[in-house]
DRENDO-1510 file (C-alpha; in Angstrom, 1 decimal, always signed):
<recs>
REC; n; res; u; v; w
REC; 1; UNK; -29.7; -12.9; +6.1 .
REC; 2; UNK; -27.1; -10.6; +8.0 .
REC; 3; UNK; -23.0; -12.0; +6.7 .
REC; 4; UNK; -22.0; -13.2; +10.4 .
REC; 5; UNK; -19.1; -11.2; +11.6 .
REC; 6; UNK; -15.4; -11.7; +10.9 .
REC; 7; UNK; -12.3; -10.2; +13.1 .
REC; 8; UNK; -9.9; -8.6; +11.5 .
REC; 9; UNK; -6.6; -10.7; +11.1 .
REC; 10; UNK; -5.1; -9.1; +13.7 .
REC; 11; UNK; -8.1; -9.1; +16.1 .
REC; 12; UNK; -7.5; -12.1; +17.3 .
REC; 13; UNK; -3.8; -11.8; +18.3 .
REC; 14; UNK; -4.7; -8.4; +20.0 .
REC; 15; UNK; -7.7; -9.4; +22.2 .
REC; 16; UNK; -4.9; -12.0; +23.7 .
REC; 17; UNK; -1.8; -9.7; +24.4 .
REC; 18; UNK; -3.9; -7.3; +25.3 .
REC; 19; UNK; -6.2; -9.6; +27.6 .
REC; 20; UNK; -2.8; -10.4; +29.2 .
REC; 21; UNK; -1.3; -6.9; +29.4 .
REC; 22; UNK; -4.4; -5.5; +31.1 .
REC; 23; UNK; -3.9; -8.8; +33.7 .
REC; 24; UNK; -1.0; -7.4; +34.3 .
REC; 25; UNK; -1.7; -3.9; +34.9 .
REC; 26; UNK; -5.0; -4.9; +37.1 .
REC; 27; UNK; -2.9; -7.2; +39.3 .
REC; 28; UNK; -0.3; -5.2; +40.0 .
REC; 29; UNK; -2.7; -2.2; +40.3 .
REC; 30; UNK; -5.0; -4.5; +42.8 .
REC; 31; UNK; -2.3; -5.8; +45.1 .
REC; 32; UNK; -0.2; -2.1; +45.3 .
REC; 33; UNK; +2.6; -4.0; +44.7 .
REC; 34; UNK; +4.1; -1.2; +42.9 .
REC; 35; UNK; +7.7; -2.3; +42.4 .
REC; 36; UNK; +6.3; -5.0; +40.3 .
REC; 37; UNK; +6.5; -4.0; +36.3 .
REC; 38; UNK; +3.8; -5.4; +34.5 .
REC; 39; UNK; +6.1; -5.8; +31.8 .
REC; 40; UNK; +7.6; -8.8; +33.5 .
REC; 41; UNK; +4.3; -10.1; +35.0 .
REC; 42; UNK; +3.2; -10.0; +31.0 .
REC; 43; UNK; +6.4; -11.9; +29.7 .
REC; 44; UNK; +5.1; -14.4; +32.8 .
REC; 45; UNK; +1.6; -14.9; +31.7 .
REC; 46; UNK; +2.3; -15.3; +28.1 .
REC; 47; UNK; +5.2; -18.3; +28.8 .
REC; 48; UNK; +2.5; -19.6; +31.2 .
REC; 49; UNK; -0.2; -19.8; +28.2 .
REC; 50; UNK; +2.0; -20.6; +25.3 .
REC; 51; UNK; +3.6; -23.6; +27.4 .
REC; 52; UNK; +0.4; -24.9; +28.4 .
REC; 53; UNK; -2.2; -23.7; +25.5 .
REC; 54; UNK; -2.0; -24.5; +21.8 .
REC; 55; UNK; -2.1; -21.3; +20.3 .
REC; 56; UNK; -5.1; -21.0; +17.3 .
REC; 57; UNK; -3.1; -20.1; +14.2 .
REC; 58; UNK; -5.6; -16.9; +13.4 .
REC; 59; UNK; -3.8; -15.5; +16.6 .
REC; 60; UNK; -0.5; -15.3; +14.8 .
REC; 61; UNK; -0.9; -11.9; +12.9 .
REC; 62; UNK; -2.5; -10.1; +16.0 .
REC; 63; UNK; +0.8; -11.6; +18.4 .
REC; 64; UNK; +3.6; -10.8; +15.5 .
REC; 65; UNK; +1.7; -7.5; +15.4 .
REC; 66; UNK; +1.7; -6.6; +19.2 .
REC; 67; UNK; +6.3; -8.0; +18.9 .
REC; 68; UNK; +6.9; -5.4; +16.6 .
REC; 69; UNK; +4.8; -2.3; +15.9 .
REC; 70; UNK; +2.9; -2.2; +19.2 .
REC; 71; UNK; +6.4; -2.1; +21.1 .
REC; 72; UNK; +8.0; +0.3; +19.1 .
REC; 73; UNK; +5.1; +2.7; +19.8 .
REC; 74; UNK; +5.7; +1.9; +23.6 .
REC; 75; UNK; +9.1; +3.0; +23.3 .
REC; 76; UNK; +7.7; +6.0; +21.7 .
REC; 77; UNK; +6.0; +7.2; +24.4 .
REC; 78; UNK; +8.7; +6.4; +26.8 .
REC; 79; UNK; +9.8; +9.8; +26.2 .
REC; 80; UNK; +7.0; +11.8; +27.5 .
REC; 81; UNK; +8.1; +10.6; +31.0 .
REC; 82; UNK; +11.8; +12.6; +30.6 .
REC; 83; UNK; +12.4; +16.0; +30.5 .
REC; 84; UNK; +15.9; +17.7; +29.5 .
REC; 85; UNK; +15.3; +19.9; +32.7 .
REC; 86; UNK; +15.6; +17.2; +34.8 .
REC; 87; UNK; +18.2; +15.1; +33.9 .
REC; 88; UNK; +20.0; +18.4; +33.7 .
REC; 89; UNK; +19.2; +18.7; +37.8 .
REC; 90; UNK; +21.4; +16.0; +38.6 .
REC; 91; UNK; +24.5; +18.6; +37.9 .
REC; 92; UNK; +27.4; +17.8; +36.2 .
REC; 93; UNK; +28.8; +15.2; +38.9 .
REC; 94; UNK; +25.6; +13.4; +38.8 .
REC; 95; UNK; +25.3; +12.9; +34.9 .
REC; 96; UNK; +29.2; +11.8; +34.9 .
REC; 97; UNK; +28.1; +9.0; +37.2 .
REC; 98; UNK; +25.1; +7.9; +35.4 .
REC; 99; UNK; +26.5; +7.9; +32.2 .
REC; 100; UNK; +30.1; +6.8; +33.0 .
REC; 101; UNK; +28.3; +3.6; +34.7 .
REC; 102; UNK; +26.4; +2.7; +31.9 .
REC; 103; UNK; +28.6; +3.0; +29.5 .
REC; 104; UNK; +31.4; +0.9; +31.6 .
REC; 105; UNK; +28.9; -1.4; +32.3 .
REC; 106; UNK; +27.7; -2.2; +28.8 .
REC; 107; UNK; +31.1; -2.7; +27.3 .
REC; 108; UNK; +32.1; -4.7; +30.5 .
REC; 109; UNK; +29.3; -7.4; +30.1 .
REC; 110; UNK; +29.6; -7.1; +26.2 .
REC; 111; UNK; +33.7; -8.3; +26.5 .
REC; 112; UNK; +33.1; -10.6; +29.4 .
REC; 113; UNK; +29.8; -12.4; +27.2 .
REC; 114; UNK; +32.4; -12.9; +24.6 .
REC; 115; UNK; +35.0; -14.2; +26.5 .
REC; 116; UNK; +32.7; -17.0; +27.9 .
REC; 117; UNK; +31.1; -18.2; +24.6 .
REC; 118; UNK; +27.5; -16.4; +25.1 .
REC; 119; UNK; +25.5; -15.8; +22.1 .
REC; 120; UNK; +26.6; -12.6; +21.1 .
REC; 121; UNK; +23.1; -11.5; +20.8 .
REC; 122; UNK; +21.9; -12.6; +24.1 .
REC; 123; UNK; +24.7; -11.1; +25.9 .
REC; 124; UNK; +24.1; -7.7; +24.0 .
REC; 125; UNK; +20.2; -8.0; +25.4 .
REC; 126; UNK; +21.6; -8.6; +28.7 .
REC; 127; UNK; +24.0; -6.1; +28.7 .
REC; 128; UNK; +21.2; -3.3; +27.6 .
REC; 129; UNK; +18.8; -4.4; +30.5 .
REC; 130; UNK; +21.5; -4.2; +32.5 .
REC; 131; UNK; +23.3; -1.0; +32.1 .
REC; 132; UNK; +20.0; +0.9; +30.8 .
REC; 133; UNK; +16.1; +0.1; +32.0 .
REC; 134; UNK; +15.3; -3.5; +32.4 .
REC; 135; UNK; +13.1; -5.2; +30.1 .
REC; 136; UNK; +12.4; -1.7; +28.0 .
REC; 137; UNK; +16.3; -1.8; +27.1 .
REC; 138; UNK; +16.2; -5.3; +26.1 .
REC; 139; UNK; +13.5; -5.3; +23.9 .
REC; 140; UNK; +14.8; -1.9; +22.4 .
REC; 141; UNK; +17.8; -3.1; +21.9 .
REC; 142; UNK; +16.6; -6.8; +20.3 .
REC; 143; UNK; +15.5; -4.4; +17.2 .
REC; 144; UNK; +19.5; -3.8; +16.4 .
REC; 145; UNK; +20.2; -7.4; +18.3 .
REC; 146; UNK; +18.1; -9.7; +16.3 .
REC; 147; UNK; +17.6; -12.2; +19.4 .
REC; 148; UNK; +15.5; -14.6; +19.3 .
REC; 149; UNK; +11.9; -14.6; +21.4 .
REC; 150; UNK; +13.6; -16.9; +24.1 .
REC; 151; UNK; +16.8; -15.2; +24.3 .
REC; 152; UNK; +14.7; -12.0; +25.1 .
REC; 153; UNK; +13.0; -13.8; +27.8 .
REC; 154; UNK; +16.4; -14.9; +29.3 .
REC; 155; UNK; +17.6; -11.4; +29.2 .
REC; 156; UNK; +14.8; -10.0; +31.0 .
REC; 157; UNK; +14.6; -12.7; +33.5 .
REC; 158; UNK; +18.3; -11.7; +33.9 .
REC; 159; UNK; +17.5; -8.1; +34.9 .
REC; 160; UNK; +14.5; -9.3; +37.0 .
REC; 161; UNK; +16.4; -11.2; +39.0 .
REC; 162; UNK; +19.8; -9.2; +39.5 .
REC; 163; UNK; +17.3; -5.8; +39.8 .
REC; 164; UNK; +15.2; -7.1; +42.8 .
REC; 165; UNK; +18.2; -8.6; +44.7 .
REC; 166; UNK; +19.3; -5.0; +44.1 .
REC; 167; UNK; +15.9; -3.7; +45.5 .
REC; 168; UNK; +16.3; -5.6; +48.6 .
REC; 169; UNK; +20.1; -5.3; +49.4 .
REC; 170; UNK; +20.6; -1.7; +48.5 .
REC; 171; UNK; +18.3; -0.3; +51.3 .
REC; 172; UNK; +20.3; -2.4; +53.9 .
REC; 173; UNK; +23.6; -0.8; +52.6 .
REC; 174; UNK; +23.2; +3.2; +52.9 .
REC; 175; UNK; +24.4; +3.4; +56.4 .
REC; 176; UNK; +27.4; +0.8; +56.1 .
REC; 177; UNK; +28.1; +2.8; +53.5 .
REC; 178; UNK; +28.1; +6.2; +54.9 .
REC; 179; UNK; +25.5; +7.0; +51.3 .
REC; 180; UNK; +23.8; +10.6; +52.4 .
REC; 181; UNK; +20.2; +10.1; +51.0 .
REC; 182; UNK; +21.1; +12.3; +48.1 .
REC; 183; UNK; +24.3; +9.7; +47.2 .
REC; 184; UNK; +22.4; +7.1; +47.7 .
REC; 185; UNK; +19.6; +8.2; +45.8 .
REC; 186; UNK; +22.0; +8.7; +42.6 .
REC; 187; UNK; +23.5; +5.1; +43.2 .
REC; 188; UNK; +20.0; +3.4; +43.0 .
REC; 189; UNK; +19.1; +5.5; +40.1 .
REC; 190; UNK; +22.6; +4.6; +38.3 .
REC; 191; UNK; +22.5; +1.1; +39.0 .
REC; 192; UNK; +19.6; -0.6; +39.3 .
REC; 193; UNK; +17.9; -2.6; +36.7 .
REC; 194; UNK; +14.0; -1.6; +36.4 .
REC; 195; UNK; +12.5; +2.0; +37.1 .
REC; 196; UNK; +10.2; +0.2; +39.3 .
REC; 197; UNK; +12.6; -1.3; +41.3 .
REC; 198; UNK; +14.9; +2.0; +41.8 .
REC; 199; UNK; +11.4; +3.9; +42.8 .
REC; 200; UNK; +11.1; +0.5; +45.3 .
REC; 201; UNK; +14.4; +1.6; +47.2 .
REC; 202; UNK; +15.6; +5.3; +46.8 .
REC; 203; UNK; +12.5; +6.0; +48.5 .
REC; 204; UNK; +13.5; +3.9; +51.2 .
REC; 205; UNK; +16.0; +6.0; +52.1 .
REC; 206; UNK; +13.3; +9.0; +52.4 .
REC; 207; UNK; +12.2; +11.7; +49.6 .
REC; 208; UNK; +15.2; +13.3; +48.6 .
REC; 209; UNK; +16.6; +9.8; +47.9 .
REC; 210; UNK; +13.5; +8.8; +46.1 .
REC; 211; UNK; +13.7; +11.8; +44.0 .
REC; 212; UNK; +17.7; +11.8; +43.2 .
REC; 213; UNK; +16.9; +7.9; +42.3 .
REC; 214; UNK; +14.2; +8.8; +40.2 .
REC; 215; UNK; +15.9; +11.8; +38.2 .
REC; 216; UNK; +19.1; +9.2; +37.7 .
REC; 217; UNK; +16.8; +6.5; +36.7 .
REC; 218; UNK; +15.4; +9.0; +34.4 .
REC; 219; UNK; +19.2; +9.9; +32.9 .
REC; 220; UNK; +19.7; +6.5; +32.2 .
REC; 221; UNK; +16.3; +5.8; +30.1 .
REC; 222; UNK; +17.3; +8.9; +28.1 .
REC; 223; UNK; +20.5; +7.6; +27.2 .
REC; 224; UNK; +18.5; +4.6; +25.8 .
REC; 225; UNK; +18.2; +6.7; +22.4 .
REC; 226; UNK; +21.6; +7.2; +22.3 .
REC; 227; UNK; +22.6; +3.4; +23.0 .
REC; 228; UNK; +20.8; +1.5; +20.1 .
REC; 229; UNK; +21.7; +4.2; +17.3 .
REC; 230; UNK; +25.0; +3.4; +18.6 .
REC; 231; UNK; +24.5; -0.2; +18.9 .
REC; 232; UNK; +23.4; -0.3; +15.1 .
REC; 233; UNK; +26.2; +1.9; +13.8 .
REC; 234; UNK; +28.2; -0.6; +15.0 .
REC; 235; UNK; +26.5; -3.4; +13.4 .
REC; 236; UNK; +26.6; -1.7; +10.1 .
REC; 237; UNK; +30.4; -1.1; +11.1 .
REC; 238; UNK; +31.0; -4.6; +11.4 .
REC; 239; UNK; +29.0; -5.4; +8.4 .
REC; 240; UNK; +31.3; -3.5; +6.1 .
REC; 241; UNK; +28.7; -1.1; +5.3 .
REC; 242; UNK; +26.5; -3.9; +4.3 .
REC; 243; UNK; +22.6; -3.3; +3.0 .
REC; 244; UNK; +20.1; -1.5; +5.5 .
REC; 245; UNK; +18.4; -5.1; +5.5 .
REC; 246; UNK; +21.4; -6.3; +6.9 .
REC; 247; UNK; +22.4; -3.1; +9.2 .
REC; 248; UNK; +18.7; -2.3; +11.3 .
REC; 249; UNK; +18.5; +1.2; +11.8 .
REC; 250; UNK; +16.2; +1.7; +14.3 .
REC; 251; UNK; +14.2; +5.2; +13.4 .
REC; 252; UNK; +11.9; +4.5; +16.4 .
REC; 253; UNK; +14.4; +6.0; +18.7 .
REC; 254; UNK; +14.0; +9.5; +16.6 .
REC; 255; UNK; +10.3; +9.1; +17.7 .
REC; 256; UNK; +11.4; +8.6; +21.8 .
REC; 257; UNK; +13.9; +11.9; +21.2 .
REC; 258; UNK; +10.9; +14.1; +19.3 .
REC; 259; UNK; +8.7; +12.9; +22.9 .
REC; 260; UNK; +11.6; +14.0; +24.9 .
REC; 261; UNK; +11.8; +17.5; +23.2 .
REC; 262; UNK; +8.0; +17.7; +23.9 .
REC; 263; UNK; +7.8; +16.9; +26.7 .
REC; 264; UNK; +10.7; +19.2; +27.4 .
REC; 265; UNK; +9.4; +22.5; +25.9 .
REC; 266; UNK; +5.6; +22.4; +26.2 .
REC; 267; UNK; +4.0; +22.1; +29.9 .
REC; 268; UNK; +1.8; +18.8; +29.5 .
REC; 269; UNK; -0.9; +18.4; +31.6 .
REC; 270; UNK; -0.4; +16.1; +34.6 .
REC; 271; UNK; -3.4; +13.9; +32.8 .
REC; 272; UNK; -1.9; +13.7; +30.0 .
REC; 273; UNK; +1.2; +12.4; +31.6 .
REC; 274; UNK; -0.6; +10.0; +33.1 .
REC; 275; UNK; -2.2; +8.8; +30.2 .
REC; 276; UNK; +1.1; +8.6; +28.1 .
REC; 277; UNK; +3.1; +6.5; +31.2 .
REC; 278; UNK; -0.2; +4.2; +31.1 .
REC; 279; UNK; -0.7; +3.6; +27.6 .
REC; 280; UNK; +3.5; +2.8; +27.1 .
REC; 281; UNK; +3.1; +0.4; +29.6 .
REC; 282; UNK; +0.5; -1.0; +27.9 .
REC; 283; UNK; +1.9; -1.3; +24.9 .
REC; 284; UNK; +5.0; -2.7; +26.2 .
REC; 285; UNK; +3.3; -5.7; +28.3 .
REC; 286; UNK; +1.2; -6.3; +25.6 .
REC; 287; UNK; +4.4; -6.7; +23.3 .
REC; 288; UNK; +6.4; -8.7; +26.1 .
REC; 289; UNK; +3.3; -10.8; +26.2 .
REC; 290; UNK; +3.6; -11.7; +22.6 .
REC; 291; UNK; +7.2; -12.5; +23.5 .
REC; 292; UNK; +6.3; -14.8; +26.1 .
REC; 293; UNK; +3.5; -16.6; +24.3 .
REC; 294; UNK; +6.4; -17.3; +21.5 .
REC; 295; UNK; +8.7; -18.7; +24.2 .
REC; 296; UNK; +9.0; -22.6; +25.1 .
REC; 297; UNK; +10.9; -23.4; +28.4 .
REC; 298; UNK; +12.4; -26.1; +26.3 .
REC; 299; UNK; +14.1; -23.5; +24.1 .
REC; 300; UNK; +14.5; -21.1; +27.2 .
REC; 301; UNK; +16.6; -24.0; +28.7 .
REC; 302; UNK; +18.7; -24.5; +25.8 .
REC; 303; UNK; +21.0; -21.4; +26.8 .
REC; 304; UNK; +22.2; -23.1; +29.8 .
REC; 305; UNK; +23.6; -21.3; +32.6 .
REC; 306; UNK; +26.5; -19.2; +31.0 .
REC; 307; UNK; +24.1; -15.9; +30.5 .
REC; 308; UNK; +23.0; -16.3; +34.2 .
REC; 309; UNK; +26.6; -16.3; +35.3 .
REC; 310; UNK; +26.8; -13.1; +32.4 .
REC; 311; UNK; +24.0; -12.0; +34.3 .
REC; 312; UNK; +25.1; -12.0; +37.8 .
REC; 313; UNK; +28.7; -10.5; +36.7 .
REC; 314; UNK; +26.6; -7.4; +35.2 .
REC; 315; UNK; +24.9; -7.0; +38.0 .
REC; 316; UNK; +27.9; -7.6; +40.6 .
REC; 317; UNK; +29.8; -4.9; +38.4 .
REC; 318; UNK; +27.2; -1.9; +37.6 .
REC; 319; UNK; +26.5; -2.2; +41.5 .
REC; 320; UNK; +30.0; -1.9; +42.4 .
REC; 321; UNK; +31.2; +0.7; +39.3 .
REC; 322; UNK; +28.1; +2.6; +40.3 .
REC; 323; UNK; +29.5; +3.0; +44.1 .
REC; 324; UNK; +32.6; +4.4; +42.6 .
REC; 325; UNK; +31.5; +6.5; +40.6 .
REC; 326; UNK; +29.2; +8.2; +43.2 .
REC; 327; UNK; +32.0; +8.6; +45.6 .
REC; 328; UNK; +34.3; +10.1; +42.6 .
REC; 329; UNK; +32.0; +12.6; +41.9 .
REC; 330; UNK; +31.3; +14.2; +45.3 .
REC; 331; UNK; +27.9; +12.8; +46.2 .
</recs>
């Protein structure tokens, strides 16, 4: 007799995130709904399933597995969609708005979290979604944060909601405004919360807005390297120089920077491009899915309204800071 066959430990858990990220990915691809990230329909799914379903314990491994390595990896690959060469085309004006904004921004929500009792480590989450790339920032920035599964979820229902509001209104507001497309562009690239989202309305405004929103939006991911190294110096800072085990270092970023350098100095093929923007998303929704199959709506109602409010302040502030700075710089 043939020993019948076993899955790995982790087979399990994989099939399921990964059953759930390519739902994800086929939905959004089978409706053309293009400014939805299947990164939050993947969060979605798995709060769906986890609230209703009682997970099998031999899914565990697979679902921890997908949280943590599988999402670093995605973060990894992140890089291979920036290239020094074009965040350097914004110009000097343009990279003083994007990164003055985000930088403003995340301190902003960070002091104003603090001021109104939020979990320090939700309101850090919600201030990296915020002032970086959505759900990507929050999850990269939960590896310095140490948030809990819910508190993720809050924080990237936070950018989900502020960003599409953002999607919507923006478009109405480049006329009243008197935004050229090129201005506008670079304040829909600067401000808004998911790349989705910005692709969703710069390109409203035509293709030279599309593209200035897209190179911005571009800025700002790169800066996300930048962010959590400094987010965890800090944390060792405040630690007194405490262990590493205490202090995360996260040395996944170094792997997003060496992608960036590639992708700067060799000329990828536009497949492999492709293939590298496919499998990060991938691996992210497959890691947000894990997130979401973790999270109850009991728990998720436990933070109460106070990060929403945090929320809707980011959001009212980036947009607002974001308009400044574009009109300071000469757009």
């Amino acid at each position: 007799m043939h020993p019948e066959p076993r899955f790995t430990p982790l087979a399990t858990g994989l099939l399921l995130t990964g059953g759930i990220a390519v739902a994800a990915l086929g939905f959004r691809t089978l409706t053309e709904w293009l400014w939805l990230s299947p990164l939050i329909l993947s969060i979605v799914i798995g709060m769906v399933i986890g609230n209703v379903v009682k997970l099998p314990a031999a899914a565990a491994p697979g679902i921890a597995f997908a949280m943590r390595r599988l999402l670093r990896l995605g973060i990894i690959l992140l890089g291979l969609q920036v290239t020094l060469g074009q965040i350097l085309s914004l110009g000097f004006g343009g990279l003083v708005a994007v990164t003055a904004t985000l930088v403003a921004t995340f301190l902003a929500i960070r002091f104003v979290g603090r001021a109104m009792g939020v979990d320090p480590a939700l309101t850090d989450l919600i201030a990296a979604g915020t002032s970086v790339c959505g759900a990507s920032a929050v999850i990269a920035a939960n590896t310095v944060a140490g948030g809990r599964d819910e508190q993720v979820a809050y924080a990237v229902a936070c950018v989900t909601i502020f960003g599409s509001v953002s999607m919507l209104l923006f478009p109405l507001l480049a006329a009243p405004l008197a935004l050229d497309p090129q201005a506008y562009g670079v304040w829909t690239g600067s401000t808004i919360h998911e790349v989705a989202q910005v692709v969703a309305a710069a390109f409203q405004g035509g293709d030279v807005a599309g593209q200035s929103g897209t190179i911005a939006k571009l800025a700002r991911v790169m800066l996300l390297a930048p962010l959590v190294m400094a987010m965890a110096y800090a944390a060792r800072r405040s630690q007194g120089g405490g262990s590493s085990a205490s202090s995360p270092m996260p040395w996944f970023v170094f792997g997003f920077l060496a992608m960036v350098l590639i992708n700067s100095s060799i000329d990828l093929p536009a497949v492999a491009h492709e293939a590298g923007a496919l499998l990060s998303s991938f691996l992210l929704s497959m890691g947000l899915a894990a997130m979401g199959l973790h999270t109850t709506l009991g728990r998720l109602k436990v933070q109460g309204a106070r990060p929403l409010a945090l929320g809707a302040f980011g959001w009212l502030f980036i947009s607002l800071f974001g308009l400044m700075m574009v009109k300071l710089t000469g757009f």
